[in-house]
Residue, then its C-alpha position, 0 to 999 in steps of 0.5 A: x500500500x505505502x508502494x502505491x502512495x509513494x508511486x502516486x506522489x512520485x507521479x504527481x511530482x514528475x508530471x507537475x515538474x514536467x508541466x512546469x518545466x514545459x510552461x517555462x520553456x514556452x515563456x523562455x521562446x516567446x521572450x526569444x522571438x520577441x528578442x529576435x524580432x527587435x533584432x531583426x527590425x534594428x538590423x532593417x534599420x541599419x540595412x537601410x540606412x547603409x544604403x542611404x548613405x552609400x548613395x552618396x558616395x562618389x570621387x568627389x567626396x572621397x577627394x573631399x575626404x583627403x582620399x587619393x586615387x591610386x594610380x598603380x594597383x598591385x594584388x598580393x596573391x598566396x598559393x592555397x593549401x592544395x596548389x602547395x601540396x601539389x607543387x610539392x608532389x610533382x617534385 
């Protein structure tokens, strides 16, 4: 009998922890999606204000701004990992 009672309110004790546990988790994603949404209209917000301001960018400003056009341009360029390990085979 005292099996049976213990059983019982073990029972009862897992499912209420579980049903808690559940309702926390729902609160816990509301709060998240909220948070997110926030995020995500702050982010548009940038987004359109970059695209502002770079329709304003042209030479002109850029020479207003002290900037100098290059008149020799050079690239830097690395092997990558597979051209090396190839050049290293055919040796």
């Amino acid at each position: 009998m005292y099996i049976l009672v213990a059983a019982v309110a073990a029972f009862l004790f897992a499912y209420s922890y579980f049903i808690n546990a559940s309702v926390l988790f729902v609160v816990e994603r509301k709060a998240a999606e909220n948070e997110s949404a926030v995020l995500l209209s702050r982010i548009s917000g940038l987004e359109t204000d970059y695209f502002n301001i770079s329709e304003n960018i042209s030479v002109s400003l850029a020479n207003s701004m002290g900037f100098k056009e290059v008149k020799e341009v050079s690239f830097i360029g690395r092997k990558s990992i597979v051209m090396r390990s190839a050049a290293l085979d055919n040796r």
